[in-house]
N, C-alpha and C positions, 0 to 999 in steps of 0.2 A: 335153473339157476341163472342169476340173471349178467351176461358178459360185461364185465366193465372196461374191458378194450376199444368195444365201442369210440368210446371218447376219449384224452387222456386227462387225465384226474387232474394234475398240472397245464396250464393254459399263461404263456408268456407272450407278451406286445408281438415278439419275432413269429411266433407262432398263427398270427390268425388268421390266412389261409389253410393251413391244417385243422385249426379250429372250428373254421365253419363248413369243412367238408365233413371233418366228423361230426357232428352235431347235423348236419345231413343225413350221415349214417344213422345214426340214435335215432331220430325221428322217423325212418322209414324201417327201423325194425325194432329196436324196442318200448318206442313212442308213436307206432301208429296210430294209437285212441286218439294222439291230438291231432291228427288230419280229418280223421275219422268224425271227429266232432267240429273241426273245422268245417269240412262239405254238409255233415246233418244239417248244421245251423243256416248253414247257407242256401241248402236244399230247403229246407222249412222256412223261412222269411219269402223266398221264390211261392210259394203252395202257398203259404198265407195270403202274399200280394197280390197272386192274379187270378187264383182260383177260388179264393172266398167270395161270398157276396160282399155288395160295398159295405154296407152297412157295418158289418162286423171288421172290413179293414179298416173301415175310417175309426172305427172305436180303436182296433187294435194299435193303428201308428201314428203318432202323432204329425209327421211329416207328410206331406202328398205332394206330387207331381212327378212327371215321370225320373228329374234327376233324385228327385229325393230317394228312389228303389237302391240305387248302388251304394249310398251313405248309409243306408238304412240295414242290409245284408252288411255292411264291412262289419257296424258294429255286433251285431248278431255273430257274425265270424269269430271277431274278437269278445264279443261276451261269455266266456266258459271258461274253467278252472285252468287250461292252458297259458290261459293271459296273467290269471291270478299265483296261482299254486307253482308257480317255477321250481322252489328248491323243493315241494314235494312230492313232485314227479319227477326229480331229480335227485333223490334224497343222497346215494352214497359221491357222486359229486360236488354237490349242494356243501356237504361236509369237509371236503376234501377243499375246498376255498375257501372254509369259516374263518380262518388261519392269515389269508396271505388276501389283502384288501383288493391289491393290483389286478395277484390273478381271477377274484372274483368279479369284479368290474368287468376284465374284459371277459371272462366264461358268461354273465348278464349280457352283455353285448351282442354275443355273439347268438346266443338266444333268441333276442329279440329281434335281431336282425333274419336269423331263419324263420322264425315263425312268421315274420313280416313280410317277407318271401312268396309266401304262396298264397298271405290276404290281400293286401296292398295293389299287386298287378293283376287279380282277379276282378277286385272293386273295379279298380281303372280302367280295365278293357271293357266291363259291364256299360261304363259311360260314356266312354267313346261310340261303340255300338247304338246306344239308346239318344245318342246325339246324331247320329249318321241318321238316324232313322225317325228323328224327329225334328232336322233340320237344326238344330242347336250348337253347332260345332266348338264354336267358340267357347261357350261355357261349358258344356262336355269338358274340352281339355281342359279347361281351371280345375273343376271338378276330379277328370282325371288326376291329376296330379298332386290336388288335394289328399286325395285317397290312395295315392301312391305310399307320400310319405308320414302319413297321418298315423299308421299303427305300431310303427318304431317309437313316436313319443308316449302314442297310448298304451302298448304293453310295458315301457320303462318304468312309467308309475306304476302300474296296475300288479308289478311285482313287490310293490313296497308289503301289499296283503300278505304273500304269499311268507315274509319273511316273520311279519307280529303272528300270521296263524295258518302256518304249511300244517296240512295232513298229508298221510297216507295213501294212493289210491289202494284200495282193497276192494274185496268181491263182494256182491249182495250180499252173498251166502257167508260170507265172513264177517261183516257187521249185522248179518241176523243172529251168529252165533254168540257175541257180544253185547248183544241187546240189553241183559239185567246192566252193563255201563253206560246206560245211555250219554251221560255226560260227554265222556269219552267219545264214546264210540257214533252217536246217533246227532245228538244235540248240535256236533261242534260241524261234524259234517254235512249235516242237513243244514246247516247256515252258512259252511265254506262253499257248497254245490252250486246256491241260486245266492251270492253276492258280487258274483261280476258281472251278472246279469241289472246289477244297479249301479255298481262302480263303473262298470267301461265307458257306461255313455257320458256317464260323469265326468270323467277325464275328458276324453274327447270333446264335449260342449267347453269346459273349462281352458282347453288347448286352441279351442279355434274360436274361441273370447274376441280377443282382435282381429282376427280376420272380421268376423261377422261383424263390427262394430263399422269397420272399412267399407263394408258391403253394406250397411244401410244408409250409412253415409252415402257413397255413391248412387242407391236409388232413388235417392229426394230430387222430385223432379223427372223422372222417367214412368214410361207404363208399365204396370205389373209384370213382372219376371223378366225385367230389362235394369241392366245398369249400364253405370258411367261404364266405360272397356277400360279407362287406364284403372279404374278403382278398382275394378274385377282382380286383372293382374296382381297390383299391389295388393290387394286382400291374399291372392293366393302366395305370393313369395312371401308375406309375413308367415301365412300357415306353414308353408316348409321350411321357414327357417324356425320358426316356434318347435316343430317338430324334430328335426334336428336337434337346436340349442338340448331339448326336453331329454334326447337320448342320447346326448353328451354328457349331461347333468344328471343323470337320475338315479343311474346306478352310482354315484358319489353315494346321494342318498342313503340308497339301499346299502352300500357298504358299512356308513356307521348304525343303521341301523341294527345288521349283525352284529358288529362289534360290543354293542349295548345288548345284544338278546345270546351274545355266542351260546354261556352255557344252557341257556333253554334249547335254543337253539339244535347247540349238536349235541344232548343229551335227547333230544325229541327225531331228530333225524337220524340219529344210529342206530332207535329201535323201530321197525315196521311195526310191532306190533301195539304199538298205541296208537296204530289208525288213523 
């Protein structure tokens, strides 16, 4: 049975220090899957990058050179139903703020800020590393810090999914048992599984819109993989504050969107067994 001590059900502005130590707590025991698929993903872009042939990585990414590897594992980190499906791997929480805007906002928060936790300074130190070692310092750290605070904005949207169409985590073996519902049971989850796999990057390109616009600007006139240094900067303080602004703002969002889905909502969240 699953403890709901954990975390507490109630989450107040005074509170969130306590709130992101529990949500700490949750995540390293009765949300390990999402670390768990955090490292897989991360592990598997790493195998993909350097141990395929070219041929098949240049097919597989659209991005190349060596900084492009840590922007490219972040989103992979953040592309899985972690980022998406918040209230429904959270479901009797999740419920427990359908009610009170405030304390849902900041239980969102607080969320995104732990999962961003352990992607964000993973990316970053990838880059600083791969700039120490290929003489790129400087853009390294843009980069860094890009990727620092990049996936606070991009899991704040990327929960908006989670809240038009949360499911259930449930066992193979229990949606095999459920099969004659496909709808239900097969349909909606096999299309909630691999859609952040299409959304996350989409936020993310969407979020770093002006920065990148900053950064072309800046290299008109310079040789390949060189820019202006003040443009770099300014590119990259737009991005963290784009990201920021993003996850100041988004759980607003996401707030009246519950408000407009409550009773789907918490009549879909109160029963596990519609998957």
């Amino acid at each position: 049975m699953q403890d709901n001590r954990a975390v507490p059900t109630k989450l107040r502005a005074s509170d969130v220090l306590a709130a992101i130590k529990a949500e700490y707590r949750r995540i390293f025991t009765e949300r390990r899957d999402d670390l768990i698929a955090v490292g897989f993903n991360a592990a598997l872009v790493a195998i993909c990058w350097y141990l395929l042939p070219d041929k098949i990585t240049n097919w597989l990414f659209t991005l190349h050179g060596a900084l492009a590897f840590p922007l490219i594992m972040e989103m992979w980190m953040l592309g899985d139903t972690p980022a998406t499906n918040v209230a429904g791997r959270d479901a009797v929480r999740a419920v427990a703020q359908l009610h009170d805007p405030a304390a849902m906002r900041l239980w969102l928060r607080v969320k995104h800020l732990v999962l961003a936790s352990f992607v964000g300074p993973t990316a970053a130190l990838i880059a600083l590393v791969i700039g120490a070692v290929k003489h790129q310092s400087s853009d390294a750290a843009a980069v860094a810090i890009v990727l620092l605070f990049l996936p606070l904005g991009v899991l704040s949207v990327a929960a908006w999914v989670g809240l038009w169409l949360p499911y259930h985590p449930q066992k193979l073996i229990w949606r095999w048992r459920h099969r004659t519902d496909w709808r239900a049971a097969l349909l909606r989850w096999g299309l909630l599984v691999f859609l952040p796999f299409m959304v996350v990057p989409v936020i993310a390109i969407l979020l770093l819109t002006p920065s990148l616009i900053i950064w072309i600007i800046a290299h008109q006139g310079y040789p390949p993989q060189q820019l202006n240094t003040a443009g770099l900067w300014i590119g990259t303080a737009v991005s963290v504050a784009v990201s920021l602004i993003t996850f100041a703002l988004a759980p607003v969002v996401a707030t009246k969107i519950a408000r407009r889905r409550y009773d789907r909502l918490h009549g879909y969240l109160s029963n596990p067994e519609h998957g």
